[in-house]
Chimera marker file (.cmm) of the C-alpha trace (Angstrom):
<marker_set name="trace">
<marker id="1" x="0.856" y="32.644" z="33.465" r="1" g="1" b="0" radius="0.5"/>
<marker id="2" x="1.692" y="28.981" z="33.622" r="1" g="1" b="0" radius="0.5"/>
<marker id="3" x="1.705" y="28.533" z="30.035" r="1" g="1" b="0" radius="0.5"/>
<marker id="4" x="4.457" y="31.442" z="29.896" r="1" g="1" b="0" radius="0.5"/>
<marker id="5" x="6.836" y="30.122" z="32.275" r="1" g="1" b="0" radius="0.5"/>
<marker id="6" x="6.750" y="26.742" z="30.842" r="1" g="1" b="0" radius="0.5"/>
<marker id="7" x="7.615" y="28.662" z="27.468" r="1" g="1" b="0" radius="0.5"/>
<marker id="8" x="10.412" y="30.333" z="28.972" r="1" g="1" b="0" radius="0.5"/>
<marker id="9" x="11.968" y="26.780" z="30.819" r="1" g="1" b="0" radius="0.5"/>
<marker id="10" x="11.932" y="25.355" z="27.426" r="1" g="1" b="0" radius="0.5"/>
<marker id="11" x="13.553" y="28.128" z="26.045" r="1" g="1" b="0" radius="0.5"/>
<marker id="12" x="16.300" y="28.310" z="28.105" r="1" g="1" b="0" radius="0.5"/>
<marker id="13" x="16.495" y="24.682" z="28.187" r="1" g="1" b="0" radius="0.5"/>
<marker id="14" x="17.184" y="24.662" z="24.648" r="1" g="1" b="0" radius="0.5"/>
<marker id="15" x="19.364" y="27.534" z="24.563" r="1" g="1" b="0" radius="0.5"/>
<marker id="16" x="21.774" y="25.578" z="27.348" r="1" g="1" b="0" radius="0.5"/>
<marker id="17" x="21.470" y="22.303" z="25.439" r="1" g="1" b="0" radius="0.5"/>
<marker id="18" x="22.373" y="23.623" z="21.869" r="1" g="1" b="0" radius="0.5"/>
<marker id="19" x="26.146" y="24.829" z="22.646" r="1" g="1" b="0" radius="0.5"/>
<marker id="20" x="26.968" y="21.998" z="25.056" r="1" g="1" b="0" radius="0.5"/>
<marker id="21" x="25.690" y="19.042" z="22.271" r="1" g="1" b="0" radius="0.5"/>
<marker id="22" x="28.445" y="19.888" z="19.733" r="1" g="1" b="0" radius="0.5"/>
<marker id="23" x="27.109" y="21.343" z="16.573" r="1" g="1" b="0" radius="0.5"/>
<marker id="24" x="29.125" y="19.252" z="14.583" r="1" g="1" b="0" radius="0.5"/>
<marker id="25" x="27.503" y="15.860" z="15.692" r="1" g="1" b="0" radius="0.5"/>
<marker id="26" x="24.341" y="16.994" z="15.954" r="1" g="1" b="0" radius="0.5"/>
<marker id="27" x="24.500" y="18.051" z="12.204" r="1" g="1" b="0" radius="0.5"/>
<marker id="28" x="25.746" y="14.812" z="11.470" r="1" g="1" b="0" radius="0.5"/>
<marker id="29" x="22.678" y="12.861" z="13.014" r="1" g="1" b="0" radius="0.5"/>
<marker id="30" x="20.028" y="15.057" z="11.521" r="1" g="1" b="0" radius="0.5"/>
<marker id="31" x="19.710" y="13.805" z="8.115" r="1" g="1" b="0" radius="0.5"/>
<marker id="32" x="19.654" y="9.978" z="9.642" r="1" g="1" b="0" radius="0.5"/>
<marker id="33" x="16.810" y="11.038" z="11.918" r="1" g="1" b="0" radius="0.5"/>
<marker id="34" x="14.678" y="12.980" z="9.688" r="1" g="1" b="0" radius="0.5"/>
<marker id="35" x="15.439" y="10.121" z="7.297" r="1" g="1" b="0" radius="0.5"/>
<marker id="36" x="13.706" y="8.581" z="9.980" r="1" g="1" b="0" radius="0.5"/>
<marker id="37" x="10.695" y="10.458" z="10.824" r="1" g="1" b="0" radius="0.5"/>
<marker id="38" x="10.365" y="10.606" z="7.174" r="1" g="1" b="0" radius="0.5"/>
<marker id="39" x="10.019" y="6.777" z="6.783" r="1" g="1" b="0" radius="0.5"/>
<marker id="40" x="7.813" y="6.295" z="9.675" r="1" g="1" b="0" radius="0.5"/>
<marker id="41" x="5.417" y="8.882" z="7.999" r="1" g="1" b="0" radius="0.5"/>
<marker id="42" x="5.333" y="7.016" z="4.579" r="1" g="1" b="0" radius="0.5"/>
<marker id="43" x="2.482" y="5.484" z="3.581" r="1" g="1" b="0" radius="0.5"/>
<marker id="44" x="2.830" y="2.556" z="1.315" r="1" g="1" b="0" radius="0.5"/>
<marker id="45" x="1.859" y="2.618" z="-2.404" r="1" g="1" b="0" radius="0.5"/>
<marker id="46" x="-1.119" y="0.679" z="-3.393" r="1" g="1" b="0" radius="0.5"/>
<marker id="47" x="-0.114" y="-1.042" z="-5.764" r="1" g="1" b="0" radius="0.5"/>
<marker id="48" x="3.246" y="-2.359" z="-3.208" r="1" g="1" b="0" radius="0.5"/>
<marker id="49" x="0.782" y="-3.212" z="-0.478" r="1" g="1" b="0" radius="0.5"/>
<marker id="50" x="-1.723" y="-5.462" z="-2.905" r="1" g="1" b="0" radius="0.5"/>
<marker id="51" x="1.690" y="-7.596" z="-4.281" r="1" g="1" b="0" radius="0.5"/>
<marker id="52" x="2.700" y="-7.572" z="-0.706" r="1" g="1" b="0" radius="0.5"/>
<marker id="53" x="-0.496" y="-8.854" z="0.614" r="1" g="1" b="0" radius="0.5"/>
<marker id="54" x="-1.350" y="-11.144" z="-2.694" r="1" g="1" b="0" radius="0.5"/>
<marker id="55" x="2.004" y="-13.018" z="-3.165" r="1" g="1" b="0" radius="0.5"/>
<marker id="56" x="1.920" y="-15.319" z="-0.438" r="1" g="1" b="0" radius="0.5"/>
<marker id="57" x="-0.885" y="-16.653" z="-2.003" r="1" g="1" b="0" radius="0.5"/>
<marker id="58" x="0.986" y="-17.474" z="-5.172" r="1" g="1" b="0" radius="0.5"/>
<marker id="59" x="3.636" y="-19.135" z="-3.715" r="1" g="1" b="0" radius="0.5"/>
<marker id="60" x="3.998" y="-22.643" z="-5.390" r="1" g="1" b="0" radius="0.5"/>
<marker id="61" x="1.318" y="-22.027" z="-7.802" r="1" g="1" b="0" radius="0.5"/>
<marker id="62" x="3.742" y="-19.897" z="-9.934" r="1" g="1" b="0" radius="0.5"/>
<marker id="63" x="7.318" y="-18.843" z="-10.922" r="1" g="1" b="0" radius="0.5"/>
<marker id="64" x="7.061" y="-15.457" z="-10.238" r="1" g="1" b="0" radius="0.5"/>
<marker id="65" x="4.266" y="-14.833" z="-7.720" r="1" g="1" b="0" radius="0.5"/>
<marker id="66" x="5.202" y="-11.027" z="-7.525" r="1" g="1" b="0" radius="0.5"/>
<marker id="67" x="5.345" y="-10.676" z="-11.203" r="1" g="1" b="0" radius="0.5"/>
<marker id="68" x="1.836" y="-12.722" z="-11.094" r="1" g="1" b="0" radius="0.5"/>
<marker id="69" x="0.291" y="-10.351" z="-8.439" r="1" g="1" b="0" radius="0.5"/>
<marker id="70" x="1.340" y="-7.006" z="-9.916" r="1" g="1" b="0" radius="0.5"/>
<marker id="71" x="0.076" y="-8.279" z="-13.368" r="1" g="1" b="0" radius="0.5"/>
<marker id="72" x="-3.383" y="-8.767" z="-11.759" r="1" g="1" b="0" radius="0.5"/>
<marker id="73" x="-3.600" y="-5.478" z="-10.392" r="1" g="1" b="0" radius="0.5"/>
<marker id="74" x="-2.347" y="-3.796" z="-13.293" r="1" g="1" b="0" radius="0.5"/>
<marker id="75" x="-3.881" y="-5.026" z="-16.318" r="1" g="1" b="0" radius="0.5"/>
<marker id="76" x="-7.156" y="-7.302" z="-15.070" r="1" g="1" b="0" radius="0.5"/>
<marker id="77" x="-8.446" y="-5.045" z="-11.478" r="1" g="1" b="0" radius="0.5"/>
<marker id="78" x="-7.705" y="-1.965" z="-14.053" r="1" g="1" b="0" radius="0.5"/>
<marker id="79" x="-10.328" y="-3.127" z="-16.629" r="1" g="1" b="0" radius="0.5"/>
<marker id="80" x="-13.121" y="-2.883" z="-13.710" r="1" g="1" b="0" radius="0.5"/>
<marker id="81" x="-14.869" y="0.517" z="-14.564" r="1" g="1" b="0" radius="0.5"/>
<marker id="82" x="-16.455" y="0.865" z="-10.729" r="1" g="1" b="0" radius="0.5"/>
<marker id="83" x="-14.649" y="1.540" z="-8.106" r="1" g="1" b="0" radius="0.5"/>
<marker id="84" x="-16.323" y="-0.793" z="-5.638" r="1" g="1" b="0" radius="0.5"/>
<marker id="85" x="-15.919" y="-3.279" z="-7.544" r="1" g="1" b="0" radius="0.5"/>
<marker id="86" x="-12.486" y="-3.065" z="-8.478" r="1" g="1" b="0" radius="0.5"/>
<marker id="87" x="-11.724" y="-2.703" z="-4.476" r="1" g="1" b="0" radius="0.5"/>
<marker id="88" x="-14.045" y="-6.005" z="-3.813" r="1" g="1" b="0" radius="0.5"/>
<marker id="89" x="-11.755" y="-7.591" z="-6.573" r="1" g="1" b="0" radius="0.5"/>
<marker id="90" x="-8.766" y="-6.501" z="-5.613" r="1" g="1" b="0" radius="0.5"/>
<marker id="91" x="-9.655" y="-7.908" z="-1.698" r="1" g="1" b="0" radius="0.5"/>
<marker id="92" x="-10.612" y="-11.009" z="-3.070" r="1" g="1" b="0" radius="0.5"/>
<marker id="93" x="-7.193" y="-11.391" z="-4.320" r="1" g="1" b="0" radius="0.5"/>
<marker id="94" x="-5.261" y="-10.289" z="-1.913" r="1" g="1" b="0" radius="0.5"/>
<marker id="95" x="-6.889" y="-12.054" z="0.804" r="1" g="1" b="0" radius="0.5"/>
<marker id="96" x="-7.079" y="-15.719" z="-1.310" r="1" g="1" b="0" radius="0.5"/>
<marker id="97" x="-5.121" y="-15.431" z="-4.656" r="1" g="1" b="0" radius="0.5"/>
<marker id="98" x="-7.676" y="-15.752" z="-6.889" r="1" g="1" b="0" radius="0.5"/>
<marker id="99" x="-9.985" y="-13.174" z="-8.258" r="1" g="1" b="0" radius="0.5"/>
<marker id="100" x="-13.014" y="-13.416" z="-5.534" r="1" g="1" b="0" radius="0.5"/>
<marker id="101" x="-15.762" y="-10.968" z="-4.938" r="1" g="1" b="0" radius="0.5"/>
<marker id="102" x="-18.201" y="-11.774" z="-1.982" r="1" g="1" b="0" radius="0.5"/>
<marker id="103" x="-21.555" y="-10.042" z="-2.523" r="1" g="1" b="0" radius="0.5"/>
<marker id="104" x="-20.975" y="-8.199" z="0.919" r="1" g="1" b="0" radius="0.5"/>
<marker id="105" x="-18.419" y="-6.900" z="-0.388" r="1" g="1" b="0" radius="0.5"/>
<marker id="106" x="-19.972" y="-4.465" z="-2.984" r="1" g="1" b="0" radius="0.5"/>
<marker id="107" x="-23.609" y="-2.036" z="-2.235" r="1" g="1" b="0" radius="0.5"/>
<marker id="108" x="-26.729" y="-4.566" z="-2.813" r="1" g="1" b="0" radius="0.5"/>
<marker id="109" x="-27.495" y="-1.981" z="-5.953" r="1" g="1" b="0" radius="0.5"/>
<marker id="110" x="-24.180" y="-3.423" z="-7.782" r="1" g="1" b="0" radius="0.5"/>
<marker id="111" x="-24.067" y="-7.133" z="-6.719" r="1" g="1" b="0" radius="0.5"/>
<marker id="112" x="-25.722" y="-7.571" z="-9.860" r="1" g="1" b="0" radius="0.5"/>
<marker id="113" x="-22.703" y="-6.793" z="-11.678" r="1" g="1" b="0" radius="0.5"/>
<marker id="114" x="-20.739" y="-9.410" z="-10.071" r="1" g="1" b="0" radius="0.5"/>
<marker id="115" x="-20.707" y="-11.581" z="-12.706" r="1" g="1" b="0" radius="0.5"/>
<marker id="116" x="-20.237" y="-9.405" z="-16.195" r="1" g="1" b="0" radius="0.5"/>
<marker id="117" x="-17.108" y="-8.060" z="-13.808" r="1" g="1" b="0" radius="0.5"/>
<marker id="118" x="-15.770" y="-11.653" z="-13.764" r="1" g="1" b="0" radius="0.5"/>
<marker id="119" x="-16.432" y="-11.900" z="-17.420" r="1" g="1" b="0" radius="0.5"/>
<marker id="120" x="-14.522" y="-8.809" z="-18.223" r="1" g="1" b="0" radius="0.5"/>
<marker id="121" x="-11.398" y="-9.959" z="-16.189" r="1" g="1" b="0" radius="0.5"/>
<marker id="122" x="-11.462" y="-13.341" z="-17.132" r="1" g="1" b="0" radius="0.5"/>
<marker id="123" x="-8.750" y="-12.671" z="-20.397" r="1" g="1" b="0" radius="0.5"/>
<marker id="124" x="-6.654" y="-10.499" z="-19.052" r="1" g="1" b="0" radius="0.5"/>
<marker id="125" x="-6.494" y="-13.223" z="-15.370" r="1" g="1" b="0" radius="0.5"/>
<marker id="126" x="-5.777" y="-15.898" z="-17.853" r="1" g="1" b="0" radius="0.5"/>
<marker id="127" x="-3.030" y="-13.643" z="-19.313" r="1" g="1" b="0" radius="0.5"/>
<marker id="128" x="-1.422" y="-12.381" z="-16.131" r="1" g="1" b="0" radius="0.5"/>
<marker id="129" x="-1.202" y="-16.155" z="-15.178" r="1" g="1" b="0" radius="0.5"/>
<marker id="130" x="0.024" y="-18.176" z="-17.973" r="1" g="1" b="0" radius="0.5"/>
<marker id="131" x="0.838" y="-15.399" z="-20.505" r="1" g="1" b="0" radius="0.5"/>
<marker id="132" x="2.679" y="-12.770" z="-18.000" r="1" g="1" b="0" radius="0.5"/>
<marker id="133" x="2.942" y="-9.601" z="-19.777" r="1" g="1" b="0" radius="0.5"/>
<marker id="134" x="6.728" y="-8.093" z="-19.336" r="1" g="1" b="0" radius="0.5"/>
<marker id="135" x="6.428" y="-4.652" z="-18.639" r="1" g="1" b="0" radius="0.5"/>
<link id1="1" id2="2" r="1" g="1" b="0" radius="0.2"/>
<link id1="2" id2="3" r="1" g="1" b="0" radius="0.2"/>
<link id1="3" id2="4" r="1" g="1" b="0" radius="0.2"/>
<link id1="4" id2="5" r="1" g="1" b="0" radius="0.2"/>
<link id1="5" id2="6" r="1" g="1" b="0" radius="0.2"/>
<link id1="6" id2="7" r="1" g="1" b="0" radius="0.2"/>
<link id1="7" id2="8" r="1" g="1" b="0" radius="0.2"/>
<link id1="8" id2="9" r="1" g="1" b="0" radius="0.2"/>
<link id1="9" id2="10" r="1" g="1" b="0" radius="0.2"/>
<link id1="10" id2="11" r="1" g="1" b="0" radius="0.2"/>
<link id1="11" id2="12" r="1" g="1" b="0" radius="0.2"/>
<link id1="12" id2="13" r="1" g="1" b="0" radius="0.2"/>
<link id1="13" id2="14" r="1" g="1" b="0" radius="0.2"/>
<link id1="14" id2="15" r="1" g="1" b="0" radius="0.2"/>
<link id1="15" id2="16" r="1" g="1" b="0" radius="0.2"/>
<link id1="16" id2="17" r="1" g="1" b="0" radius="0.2"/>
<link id1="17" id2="18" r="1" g="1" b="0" radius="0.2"/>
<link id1="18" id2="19" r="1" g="1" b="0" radius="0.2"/>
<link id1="19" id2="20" r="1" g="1" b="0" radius="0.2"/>
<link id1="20" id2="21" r="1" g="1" b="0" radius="0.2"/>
<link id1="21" id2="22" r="1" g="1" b="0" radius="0.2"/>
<link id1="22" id2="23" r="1" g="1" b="0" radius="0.2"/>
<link id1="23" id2="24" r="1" g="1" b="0" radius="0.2"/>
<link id1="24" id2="25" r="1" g="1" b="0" radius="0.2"/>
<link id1="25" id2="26" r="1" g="1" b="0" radius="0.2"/>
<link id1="26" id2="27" r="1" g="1" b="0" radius="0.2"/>
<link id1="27" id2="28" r="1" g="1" b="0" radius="0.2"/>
<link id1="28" id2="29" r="1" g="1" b="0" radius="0.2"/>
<link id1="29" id2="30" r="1" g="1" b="0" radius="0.2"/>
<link id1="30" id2="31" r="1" g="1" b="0" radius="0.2"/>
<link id1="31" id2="32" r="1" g="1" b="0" radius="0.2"/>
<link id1="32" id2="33" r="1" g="1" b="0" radius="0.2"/>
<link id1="33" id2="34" r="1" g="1" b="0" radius="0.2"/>
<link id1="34" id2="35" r="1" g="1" b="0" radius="0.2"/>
<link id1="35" id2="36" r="1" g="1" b="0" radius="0.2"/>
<link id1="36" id2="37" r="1" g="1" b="0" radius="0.2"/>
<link id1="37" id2="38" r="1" g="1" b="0" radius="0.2"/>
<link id1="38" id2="39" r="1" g="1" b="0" radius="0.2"/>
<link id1="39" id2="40" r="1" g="1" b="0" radius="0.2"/>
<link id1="40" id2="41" r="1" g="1" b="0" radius="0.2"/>
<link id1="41" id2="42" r="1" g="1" b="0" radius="0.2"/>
<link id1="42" id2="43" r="1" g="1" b="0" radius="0.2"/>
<link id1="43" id2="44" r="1" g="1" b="0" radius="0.2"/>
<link id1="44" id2="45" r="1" g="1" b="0" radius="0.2"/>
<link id1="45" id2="46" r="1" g="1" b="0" radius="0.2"/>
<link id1="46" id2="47" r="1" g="1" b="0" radius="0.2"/>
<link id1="47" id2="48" r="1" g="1" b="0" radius="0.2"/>
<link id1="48" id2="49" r="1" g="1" b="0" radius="0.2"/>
<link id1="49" id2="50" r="1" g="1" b="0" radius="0.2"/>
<link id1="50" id2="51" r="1" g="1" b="0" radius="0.2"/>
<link id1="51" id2="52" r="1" g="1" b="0" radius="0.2"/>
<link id1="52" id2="53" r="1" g="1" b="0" radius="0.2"/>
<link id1="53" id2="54" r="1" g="1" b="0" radius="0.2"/>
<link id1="54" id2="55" r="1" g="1" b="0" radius="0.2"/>
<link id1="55" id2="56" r="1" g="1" b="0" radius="0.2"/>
<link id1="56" id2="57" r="1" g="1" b="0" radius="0.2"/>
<link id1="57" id2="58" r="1" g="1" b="0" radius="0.2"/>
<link id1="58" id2="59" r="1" g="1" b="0" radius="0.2"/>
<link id1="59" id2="60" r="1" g="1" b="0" radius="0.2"/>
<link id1="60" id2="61" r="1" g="1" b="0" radius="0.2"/>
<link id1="61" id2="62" r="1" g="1" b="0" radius="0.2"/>
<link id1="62" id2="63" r="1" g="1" b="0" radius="0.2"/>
<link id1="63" id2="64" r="1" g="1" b="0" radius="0.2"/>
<link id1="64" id2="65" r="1" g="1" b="0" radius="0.2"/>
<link id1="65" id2="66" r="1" g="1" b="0" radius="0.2"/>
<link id1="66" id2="67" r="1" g="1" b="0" radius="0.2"/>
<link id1="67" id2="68" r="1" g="1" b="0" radius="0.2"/>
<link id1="68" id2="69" r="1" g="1" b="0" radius="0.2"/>
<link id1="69" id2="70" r="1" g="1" b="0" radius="0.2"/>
<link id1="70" id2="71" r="1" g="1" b="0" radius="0.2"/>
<link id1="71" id2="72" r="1" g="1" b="0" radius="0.2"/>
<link id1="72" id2="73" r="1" g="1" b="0" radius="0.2"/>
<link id1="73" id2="74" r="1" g="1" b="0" radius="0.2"/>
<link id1="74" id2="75" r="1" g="1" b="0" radius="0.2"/>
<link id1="75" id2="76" r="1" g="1" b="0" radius="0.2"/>
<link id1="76" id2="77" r="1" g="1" b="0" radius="0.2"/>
<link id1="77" id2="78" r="1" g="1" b="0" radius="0.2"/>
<link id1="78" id2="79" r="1" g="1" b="0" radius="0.2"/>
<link id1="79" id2="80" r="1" g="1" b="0" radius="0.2"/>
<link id1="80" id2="81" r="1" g="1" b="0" radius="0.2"/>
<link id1="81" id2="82" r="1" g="1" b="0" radius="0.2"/>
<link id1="82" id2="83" r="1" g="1" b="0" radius="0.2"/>
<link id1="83" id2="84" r="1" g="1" b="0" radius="0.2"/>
<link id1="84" id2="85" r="1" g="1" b="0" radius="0.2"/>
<link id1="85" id2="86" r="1" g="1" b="0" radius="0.2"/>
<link id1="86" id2="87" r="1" g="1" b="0" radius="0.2"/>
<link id1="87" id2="88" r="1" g="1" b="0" radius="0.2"/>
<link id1="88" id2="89" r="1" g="1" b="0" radius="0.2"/>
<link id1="89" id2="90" r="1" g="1" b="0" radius="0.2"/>
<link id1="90" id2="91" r="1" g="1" b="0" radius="0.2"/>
<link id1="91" id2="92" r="1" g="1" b="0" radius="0.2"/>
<link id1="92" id2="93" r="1" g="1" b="0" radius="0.2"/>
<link id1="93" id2="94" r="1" g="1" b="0" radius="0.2"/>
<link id1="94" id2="95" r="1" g="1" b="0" radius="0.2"/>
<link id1="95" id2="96" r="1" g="1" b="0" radius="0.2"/>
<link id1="96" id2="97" r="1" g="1" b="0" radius="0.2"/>
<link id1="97" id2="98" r="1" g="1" b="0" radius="0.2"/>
<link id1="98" id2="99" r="1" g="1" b="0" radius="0.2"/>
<link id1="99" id2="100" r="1" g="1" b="0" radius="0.2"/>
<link id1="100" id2="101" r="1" g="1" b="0" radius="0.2"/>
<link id1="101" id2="102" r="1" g="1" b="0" radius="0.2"/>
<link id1="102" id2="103" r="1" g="1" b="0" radius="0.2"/>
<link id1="103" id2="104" r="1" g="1" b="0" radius="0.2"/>
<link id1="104" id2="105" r="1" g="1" b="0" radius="0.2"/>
<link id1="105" id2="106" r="1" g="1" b="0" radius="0.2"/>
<link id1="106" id2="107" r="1" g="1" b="0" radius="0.2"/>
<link id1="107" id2="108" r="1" g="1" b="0" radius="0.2"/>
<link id1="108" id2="109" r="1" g="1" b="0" radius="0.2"/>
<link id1="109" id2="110" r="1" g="1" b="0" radius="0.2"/>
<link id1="110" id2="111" r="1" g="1" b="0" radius="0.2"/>
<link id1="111" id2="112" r="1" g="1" b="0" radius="0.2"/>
<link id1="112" id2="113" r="1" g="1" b="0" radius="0.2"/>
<link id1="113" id2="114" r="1" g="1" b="0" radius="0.2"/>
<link id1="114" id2="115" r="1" g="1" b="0" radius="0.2"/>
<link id1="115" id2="116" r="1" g="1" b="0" radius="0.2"/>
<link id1="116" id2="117" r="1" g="1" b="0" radius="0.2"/>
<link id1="117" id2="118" r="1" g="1" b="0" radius="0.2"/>
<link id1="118" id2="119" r="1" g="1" b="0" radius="0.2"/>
<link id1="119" id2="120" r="1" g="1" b="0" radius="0.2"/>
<link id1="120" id2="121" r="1" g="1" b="0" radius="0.2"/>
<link id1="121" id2="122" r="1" g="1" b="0" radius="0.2"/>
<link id1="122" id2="123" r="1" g="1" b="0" radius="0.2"/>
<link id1="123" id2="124" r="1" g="1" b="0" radius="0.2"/>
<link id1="124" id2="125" r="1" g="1" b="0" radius="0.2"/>
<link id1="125" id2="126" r="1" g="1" b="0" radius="0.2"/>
<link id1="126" id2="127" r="1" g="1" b="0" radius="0.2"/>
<link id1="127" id2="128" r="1" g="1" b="0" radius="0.2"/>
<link id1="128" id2="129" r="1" g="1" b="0" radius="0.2"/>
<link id1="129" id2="130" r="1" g="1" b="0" radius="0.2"/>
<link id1="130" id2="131" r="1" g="1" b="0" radius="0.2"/>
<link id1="131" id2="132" r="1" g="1" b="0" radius="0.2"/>
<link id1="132" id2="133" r="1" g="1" b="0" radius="0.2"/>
<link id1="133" id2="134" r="1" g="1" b="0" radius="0.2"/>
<link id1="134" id2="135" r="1" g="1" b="0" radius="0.2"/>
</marker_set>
């Protein structure tokens, strides 16, 4: 019963509120405010958030630290096979701007592989940091 005539205020409240707001205006703010809504329900790529978390690190170090960053994530944390990994990498990074990996940072069964990871990256690092490749 309670649940009805609440649904039948709000009903007339909206009904009352619609003629008296001026259609015209309220068209006009719509697209701005589900522009809006939109935004605040975007979730950033990524790729965006790495560079945005990683460049600050490069500042002074390098030219271009965006460039830099974006180059690491692209072409050296993209040659890591395994997913942990490749996250543990890619935290080390953003977090100190070099490539980093602590061992709690990956299962015990993998922490092993720490080191052949850091071998595999250690070209395309040296690359992304002297050599920047232009995309």
């Amino acid at each position: 019963m309670l649940l009805r005539i609440c649904s039948a205020a709000m009903l007339a409240s909206l009904a009352l509120i619609g003629p008296l707001a001026g259609s015209a205006q309220a068209q006009s703010q719509l697209p701005l405010e589900s522009m809006q809504i939109r935004s605040l329900y975007r979730v950033p790529e990524p790729r965006d958030e790495f560079v945005r978390q990683c460049a600050p690190h490069m500042l002074g170090r390098w030219a271009h630290p965006e460039a830099v960053c974006g180059c690491l994530h692209d072409h050296a944390a993209a040659t890591v096979d395994d997913p942990d990994l490749r996250q543990a990498l890619l935290r080390g990074i953003s977090e100190t701007g070099v490539p980093t990996i602590e061992t709690d940072w990956v299962p015990p069964s993998k922490q092993n592989e720490i080191g052949p990871t850091f071998t595999k990256i250690a070209k395309p690092t040296l690359q992304c940091m002297f050599e920047p490749i232009s995309n």
